[in-house]
C-alpha positions in Angstrom: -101.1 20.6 87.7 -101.8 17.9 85.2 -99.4 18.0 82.1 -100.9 18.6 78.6 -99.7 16.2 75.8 -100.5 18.2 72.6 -97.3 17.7 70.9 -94.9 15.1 69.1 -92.0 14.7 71.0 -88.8 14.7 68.5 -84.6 15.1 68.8 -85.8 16.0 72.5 -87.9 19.0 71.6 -92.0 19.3 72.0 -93.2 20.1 68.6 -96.3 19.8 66.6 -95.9 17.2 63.3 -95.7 18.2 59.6 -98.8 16.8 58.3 -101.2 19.2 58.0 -104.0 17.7 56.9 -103.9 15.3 59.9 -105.1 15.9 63.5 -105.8 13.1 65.8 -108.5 13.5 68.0 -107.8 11.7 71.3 -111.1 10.3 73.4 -112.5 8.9 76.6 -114.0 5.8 74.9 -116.5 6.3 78.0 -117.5 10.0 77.8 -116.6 11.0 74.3 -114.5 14.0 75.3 -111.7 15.2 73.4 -108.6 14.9 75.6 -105.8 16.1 73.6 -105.5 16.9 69.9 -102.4 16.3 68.5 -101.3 17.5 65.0 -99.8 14.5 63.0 -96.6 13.7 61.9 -95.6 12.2 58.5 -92.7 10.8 57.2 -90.2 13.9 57.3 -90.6 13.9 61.4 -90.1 10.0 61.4 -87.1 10.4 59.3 -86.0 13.5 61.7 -86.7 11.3 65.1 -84.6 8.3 63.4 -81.8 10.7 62.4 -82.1 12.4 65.9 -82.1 8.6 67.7 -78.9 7.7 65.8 -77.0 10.9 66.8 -77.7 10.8 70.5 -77.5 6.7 70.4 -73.7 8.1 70.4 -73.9 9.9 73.6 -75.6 7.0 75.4 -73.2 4.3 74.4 -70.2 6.0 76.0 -71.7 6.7 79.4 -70.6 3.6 81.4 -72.7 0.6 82.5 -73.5 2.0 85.8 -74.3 5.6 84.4 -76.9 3.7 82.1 -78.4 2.0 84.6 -78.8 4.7 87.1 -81.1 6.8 84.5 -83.5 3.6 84.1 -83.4 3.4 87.7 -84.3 6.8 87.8 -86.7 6.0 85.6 -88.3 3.7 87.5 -88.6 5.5 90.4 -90.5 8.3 88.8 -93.1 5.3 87.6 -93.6 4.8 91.4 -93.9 8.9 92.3 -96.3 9.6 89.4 -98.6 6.9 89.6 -101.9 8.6 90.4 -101.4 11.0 87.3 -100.3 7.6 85.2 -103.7 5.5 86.6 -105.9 8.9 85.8 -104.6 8.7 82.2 -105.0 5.2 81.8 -108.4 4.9 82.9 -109.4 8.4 81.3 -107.6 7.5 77.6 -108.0 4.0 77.2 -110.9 2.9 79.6 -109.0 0.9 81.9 -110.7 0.4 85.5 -108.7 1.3 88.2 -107.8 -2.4 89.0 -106.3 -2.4 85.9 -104.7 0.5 85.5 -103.1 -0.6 88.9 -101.7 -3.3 87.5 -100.4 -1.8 84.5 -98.1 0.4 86.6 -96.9 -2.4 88.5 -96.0 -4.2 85.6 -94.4 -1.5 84.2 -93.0 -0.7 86.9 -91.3 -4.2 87.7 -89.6 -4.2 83.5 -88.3 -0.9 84.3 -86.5 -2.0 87.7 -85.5 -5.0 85.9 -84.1 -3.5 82.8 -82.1 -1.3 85.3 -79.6 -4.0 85.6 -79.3 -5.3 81.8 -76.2 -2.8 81.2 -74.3 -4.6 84.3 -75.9 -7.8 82.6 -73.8 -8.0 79.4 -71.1 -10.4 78.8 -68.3 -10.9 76.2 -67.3 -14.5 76.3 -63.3 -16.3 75.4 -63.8 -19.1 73.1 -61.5 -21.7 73.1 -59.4 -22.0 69.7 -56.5 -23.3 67.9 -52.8 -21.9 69.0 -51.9 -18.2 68.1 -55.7 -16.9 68.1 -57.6 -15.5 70.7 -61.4 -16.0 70.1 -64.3 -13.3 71.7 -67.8 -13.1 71.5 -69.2 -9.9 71.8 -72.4 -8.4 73.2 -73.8 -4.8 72.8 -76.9 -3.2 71.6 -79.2 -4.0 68.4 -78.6 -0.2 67.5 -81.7 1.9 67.0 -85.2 0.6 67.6 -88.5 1.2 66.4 -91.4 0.5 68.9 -94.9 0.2 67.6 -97.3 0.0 70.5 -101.5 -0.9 71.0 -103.7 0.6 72.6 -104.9 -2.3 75.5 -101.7 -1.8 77.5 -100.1 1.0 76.2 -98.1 2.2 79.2 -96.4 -1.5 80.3 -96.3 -2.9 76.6 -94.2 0.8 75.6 -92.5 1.1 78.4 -91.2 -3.4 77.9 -89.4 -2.2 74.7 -88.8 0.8 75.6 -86.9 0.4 79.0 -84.8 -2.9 78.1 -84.0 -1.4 74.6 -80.7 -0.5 76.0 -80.2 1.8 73.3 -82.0 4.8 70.5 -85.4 4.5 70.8 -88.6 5.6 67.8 -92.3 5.4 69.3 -95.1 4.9 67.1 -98.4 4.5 69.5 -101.6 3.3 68.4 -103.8 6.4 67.8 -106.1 5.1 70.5 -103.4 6.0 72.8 -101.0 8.5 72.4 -100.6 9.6 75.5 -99.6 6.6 77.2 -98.6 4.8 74.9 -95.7 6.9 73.6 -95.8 11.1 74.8 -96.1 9.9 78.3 -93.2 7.3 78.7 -91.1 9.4 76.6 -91.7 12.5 79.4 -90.4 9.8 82.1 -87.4 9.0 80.3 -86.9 12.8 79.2 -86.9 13.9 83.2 -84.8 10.9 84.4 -82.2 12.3 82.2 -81.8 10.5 78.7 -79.5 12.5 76.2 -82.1 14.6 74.2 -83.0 12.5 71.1 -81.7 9.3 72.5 -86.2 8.8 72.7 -88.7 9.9 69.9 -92.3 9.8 69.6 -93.8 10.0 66.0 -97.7 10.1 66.2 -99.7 9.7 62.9 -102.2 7.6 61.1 -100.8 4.3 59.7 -101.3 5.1 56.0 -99.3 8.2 56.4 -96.3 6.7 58.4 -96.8 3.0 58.9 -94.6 1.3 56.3 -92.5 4.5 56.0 -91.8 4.1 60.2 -91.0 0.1 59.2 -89.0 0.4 56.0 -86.5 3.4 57.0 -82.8 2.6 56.8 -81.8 3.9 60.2 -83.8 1.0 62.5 -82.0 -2.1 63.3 -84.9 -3.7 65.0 -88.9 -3.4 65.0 -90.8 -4.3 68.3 -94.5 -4.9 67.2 -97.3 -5.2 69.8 -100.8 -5.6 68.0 -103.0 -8.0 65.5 -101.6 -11.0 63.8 -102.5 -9.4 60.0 -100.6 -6.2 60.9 -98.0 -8.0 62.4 -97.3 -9.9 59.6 -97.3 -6.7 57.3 -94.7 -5.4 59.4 -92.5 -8.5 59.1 -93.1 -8.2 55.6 -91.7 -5.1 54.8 -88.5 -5.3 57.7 -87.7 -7.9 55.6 -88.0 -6.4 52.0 -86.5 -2.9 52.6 -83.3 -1.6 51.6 -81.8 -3.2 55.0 -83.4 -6.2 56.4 -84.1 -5.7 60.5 -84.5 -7.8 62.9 -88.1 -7.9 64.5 -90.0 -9.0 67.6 -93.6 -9.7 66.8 -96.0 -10.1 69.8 -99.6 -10.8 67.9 -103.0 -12.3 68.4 -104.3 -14.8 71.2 -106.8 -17.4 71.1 -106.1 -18.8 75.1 -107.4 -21.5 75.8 -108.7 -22.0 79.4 -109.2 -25.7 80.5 -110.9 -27.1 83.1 -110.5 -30.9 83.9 -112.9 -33.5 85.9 -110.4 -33.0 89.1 -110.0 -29.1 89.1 -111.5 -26.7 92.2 -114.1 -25.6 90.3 -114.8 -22.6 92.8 -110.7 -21.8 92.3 -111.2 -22.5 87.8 -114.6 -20.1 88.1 -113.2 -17.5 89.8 -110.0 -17.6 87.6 -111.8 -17.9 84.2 -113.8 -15.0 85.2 -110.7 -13.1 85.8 -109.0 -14.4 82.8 -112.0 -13.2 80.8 -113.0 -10.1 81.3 -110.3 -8.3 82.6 -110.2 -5.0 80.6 -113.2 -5.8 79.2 -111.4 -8.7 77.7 -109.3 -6.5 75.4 -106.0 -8.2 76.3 -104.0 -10.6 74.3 -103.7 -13.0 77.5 -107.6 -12.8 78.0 -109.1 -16.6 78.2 -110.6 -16.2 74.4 -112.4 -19.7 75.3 -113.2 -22.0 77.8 -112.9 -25.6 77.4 -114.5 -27.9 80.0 -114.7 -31.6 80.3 -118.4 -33.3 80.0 -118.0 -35.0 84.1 -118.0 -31.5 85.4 -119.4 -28.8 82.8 -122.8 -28.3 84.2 -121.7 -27.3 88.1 -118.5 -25.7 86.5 -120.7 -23.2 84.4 -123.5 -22.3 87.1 -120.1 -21.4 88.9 -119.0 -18.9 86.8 -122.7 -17.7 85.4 -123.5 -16.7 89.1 -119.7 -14.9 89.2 -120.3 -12.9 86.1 -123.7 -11.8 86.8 -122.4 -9.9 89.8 -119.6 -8.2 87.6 -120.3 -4.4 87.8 -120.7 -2.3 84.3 -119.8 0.9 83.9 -117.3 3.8 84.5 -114.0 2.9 84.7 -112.9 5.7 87.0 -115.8 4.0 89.4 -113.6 2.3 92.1 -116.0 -0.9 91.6 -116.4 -0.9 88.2 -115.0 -4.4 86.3 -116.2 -3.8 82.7 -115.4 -0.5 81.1 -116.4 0.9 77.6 -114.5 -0.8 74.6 -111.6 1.4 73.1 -113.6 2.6 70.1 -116.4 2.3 67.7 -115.1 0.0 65.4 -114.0 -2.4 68.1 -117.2 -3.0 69.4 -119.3 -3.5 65.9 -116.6 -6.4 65.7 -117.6 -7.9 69.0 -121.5 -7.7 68.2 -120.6 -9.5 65.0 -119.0 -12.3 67.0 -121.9 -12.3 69.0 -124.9 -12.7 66.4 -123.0 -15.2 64.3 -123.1 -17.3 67.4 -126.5 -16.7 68.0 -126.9 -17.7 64.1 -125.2 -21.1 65.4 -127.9 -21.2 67.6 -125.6 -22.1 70.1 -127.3 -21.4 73.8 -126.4 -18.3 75.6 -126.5 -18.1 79.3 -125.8 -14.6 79.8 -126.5 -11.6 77.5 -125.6 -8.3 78.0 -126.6 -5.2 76.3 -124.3 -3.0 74.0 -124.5 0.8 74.6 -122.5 2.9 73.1 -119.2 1.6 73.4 -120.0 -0.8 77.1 -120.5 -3.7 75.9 -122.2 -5.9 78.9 -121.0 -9.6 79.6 -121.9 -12.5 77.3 -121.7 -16.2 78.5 -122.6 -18.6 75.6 -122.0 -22.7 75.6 -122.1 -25.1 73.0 -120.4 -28.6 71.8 -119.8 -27.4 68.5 -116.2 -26.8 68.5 -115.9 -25.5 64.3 -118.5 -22.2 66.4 -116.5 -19.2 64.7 -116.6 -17.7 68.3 -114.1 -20.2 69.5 -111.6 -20.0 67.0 -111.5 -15.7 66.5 -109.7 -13.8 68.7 -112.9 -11.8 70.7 -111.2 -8.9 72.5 -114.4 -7.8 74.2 -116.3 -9.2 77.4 -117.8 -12.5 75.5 -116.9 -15.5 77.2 -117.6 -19.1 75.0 -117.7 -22.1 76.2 -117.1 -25.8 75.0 -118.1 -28.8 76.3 -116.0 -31.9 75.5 -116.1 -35.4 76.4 -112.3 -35.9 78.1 -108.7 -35.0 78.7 -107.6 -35.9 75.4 -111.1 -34.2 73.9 -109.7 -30.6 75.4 -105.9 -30.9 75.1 -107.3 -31.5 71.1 -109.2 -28.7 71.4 -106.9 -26.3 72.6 -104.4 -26.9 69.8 -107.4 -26.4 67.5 -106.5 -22.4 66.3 -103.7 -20.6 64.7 -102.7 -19.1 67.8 -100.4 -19.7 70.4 -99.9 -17.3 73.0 -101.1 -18.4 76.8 -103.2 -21.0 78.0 -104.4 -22.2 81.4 -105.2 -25.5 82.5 -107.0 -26.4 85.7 -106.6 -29.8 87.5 -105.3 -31.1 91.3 -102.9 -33.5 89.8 -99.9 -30.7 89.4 -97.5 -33.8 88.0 -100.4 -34.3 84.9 -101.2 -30.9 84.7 -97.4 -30.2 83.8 -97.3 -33.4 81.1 -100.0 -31.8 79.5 -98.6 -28.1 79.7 -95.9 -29.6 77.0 -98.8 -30.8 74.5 -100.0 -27.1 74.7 -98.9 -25.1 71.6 -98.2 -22.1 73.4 -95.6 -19.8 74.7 -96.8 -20.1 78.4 -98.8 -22.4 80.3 -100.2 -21.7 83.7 -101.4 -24.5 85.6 -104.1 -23.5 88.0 -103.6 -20.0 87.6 -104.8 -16.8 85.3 -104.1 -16.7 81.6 -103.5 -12.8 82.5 -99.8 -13.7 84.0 -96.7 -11.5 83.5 -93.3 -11.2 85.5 -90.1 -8.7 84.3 -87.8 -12.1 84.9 -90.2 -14.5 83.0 -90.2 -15.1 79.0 -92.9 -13.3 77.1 -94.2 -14.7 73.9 -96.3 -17.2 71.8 -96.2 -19.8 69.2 -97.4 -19.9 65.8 -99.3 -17.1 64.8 -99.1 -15.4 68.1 -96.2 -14.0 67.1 -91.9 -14.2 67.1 -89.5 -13.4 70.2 -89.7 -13.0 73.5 -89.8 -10.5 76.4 -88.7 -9.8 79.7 -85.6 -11.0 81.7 -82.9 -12.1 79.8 -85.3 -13.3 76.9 -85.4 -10.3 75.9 -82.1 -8.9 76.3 -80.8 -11.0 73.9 -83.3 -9.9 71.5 -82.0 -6.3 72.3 -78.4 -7.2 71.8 -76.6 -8.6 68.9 -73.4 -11.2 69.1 -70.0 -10.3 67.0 -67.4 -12.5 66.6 -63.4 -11.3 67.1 -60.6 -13.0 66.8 -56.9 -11.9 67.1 -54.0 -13.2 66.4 -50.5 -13.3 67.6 -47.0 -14.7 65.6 -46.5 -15.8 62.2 -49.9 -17.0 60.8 -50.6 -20.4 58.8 -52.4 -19.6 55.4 -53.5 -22.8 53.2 -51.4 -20.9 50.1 
C-alpha cells in the first residue's frame, strides 16, 4: 500500500507544521489533482528541526566509520527495493516521464552507494615541522546542514546533499515537490536507521521560512539547488547573519551545445535532441542553445527537425511519452514569453508546438542573430534555439557569450581539438561528443560564473562536507621569542 506524505517530518516524529494560515496544495502538473496537502511550517518548526539536528548530530558522530557507512548502505539498498513507488511519485508529482524518472533513481542511487564509503574516506594528515612539535591536520564533518532543494530533480539533487552530508541534516524542498524532494528521502533514511532527528524536513512557503531557514545560528553549511537570483539571495544572507556559513551554490545554466564542420551530424542530432528536451527541458544541464558552424548548419538542422518532430507529447506515466507537462503555471507563461519575443525578432522558427495547459509542445527556432534574448536566458521548457556562425572561433566566442557557466558540449571527430577547445569553454564540465545531461557519483559537479559555487560528487564534494583543523602538540621545554 502506497505511503501517504501529509506531514512534516521533524526531531524524527510525523507532525503537521505550525503555520496555520498556510497549506500547500501538492499537484500532478498533468492532471491537476491534489496529491497531498501538507500543513506548513514556519519558523518555530525550522528552529525545532535545527535544534533537533544538532542533538542527534551527537549520536551519529560517535558511531564508528563503518557503523555510518552501513546505514547509507542501507540506505541505498532501499533506493534499489522501492523503486517502482519512487518512479510513480516522480512522474505523478513532478511530471517526469518514466525515462526520466529511471534515471533519476539511478543517479541517486549511484551518490548514495558512493557516499557509503566517504566515512572510511576521511584522512588526518602529519605535517612536517620544526623539532619538539607534532603537526596534524584534521578532517571531520561541516556540522549541521541546510539543504534547499528544486523541483526538476528533486529526489537525486536531495538525496546528493543529503547522503554525502556525513552529518545533521534540515530539508527545505521546493513546494513543487515535497514529496520527493524532502518527506520521501527523509522516510529512506528514517527506515535505514538514522538516530531520530539526525534528518528534518521543514516544508513551507519561502516568505514564511526562506531567510529564516538561511540565517539561523545552528547551520554550518547551506546547499542551494535552484535559480541564479535566489541563489545569490541565499549567499547573501549566509553571509550577513549572526554566523557566517559556508555555502554550496548550484544555479542557472545557459549550455551551450556546439556542433563543428567535422562532427557526425546523425551522432550531434540525436544528442542535441536529447540534451534538449529531456524533462521537457527543465534541467539545469539541458542544451539551452545550439551553436552550429555555417559549412554544416543546413543538413545539421533538417537532422534534428525530422528527430524532434517524432518526439511524443503527452502523459508522462505513458511509457512512450518524451515531453511531459511543465511543473506549474507560472513556469510555462515564462516559456511562451521566451517564445513570442523571438518571434518579435522575427527570427525563423522551424518547429512550433502548441501550449495547452501546462504541455508545452516542441519549438525549434534558428537565427544568426546571436544578441536573440532566447539565446542568452536560461529557457527551462522544450524550446530549442539555434545559431548559425561562420567558424570554430565564431562558436567557441559564442559559447562564452552569457553569464553562465555550467555544462557545455562540443561536437567534432578531431578528439585532440575537441579537448584544446574544451579548456576555452567557461564552464564546469565539458563533454566532448556526448550529452550536456552527464552526471557520475565519482565525477565533479559544478559550474563557473554565475552557475553557481562548489562542487559535487566524489571527493569534490566531500571536502565541501568536511572542514580542516589544524593541531599541533608539543613536547619538552618550548622556545618563546620573550
Amino acid at each position: 500500500m502506497e505511503r501517504q506524505f501529509d506531514k512534516q517530518f521533524i526531531g524524527g516524529k510525523w507532525k503537521p507544521g505550525n503555520d496555520l494560515d498556510q497549506v500547500n496544495e501538492d499537484r500532478n502538473p498533468y492532471t491537476q489533482e491534489t496529491l497531498t496537502t501538507i500543513q506548513g511550517a514556519n519558523t518555530q518548526d525550522v528552529n525545532e528541526a535545527y535544534q533537533a539536528a544538532q542533538e542527534a548530530q551527537k549520536e551519529w558522530i560517535a558511531k564508528t566509520p563503518k557503523e555510518r557507512s552501513q546505514v547509507i548502505k542501507k540506505a541505498a539498498a532501499l533506493i534499489e527495493a522501492q523503486q517502482a513507488e519512487i518512479m510513480e511519485w516522480l512522474v505523478k508529482e513532478g511530471g517526469a516521464t518514466k525515462i526520466k524518472a529511471g534515471l533519476e533513481v539511478n543517479l541517486a542511487k549511484g551518490i548514495t552507494e558512493e557516499a557509503a564509503s566517504f566515512p572510511l574516506r576521511i584522512e588526518s594528515r602529519i605535517l612536517p615541522t620544526s623539532s619538539g612539535t607534532e603537526s596534524f591536520v584534521m578532517r571531520r564533518p561541516v556540522g549541521v546542514v541546510g539543504i534547499i532543494s528544486p523541483w526538476n530533480f528533486p529526489f537525486h539533487l536531495t538525496m546528493r546533499s543529503l547522503a554525502p552530508a556525513l552529518a545533521a541534516v534540515v530539508i527545505k524542498p521546493a513546494s513543487d515537490s515535497p514529496v520527493t524532494g524532502g518527506l520521501l528521502p527523509a522516510k529512506i533514511f528514517e527506515e535505514a536507521g538514522v538516530p531520530q532527528g539526525l534528518v528534518n524536513v521543514t516544508i513551507g512557503s519561502g516568505s514564511e521560512i526562506g531567510d529564516y531557514f538561511v540565517s539561523h545560528p545552528i547551520p554550518n553549511f547551506i546547499s542551494f539547488t535552484g535559480s541564479t537570483p535566489v541563489g545569490k539571495n541565499i549567499a547573501s544572507h549566509a553571509l550577513s547573519g549572526k554566523r557566517i556559513k559556508q555555502v554550496a551554490l548550484e544555479l542557472g545554466g545557459n549550455s551551450p551545445f556546439i556542433v563543428l564542420a567535422d562532427a557526425n551530424l546523425d551522432e550531434a542530432a540525436h544528442a542535441l535532441v536529447v540534451s534538449k528536451f529531456m524533462h521537457s527541458g527543465q534541467i539545469c544541464m539541458a542544451a539551452n542553445r545550439a551553436i552550429v558552424v555555417e559549412a554544416v548548419f543546413d543538413k545539421f538542422v533538417a537532422k534534428v527537425v525530422e528527430r524532434v518532430k517524432k518526439l511524443v507529447v503527452g502523459n508522462p506515466a505513458d511509457t512512450q511519452t518524451i515531453i511531459g507537462p511543465i511543473i506549474n503555471q507560472k513556469q510555462t507563461d515564462h516559456i511562451e514569453e521566451i517564445i513570442q519575443q523571438a518571434q518579435s525578432a522575427k527570427a525563423e522558427f522551424l518547429v512550433e508546438g502548441m501550449i495547452k495547459g501546462q504541455v508545452v509542445e516542441p519549438f525549434v527556432l534558428v537565427s544568426e542573430d546571436p544578441t536573440l534574448t532566447v539565446f542568452h536566458e536560461e529557457i527551462f521548457g522544450p524550446v530549442l534555439p539555434i545559431l548559425k556562425v561562420k567558424d570554430t572561433t565564431a562558436a567557441i566566442t559564442a559559447a562564452n557569450d552569457t553569464d553562465y557557466g555550467l555544462s557545455s558540449a562540443l561536437f567534432t571527430s578531431d578528439l585532440t581539438k575537441g579537448r584544446m577547445l574544451a579548456n576555452e569553454l567557461e564552464s564546469g564540465m565539458c563533454h566532448i561528443n556526448g550529452l550536456t545531461v552527464a552526471d557520475e557519483p565519482n565525477a565533479p559537479f559544478g559550474g563557473e560564473k554565475n552557475s553557481g559555487i562548489g562542487r559535487f560528487n566524489g571527493e569534490w564534494v566531500l571536502e565541501e562536507f568536511t572542514r580542516v583543523q589544524w593541531v599541533t602538540t608539543k613536547t619538552g621545554k618550548n622556545q618563546y621569542p620573550f
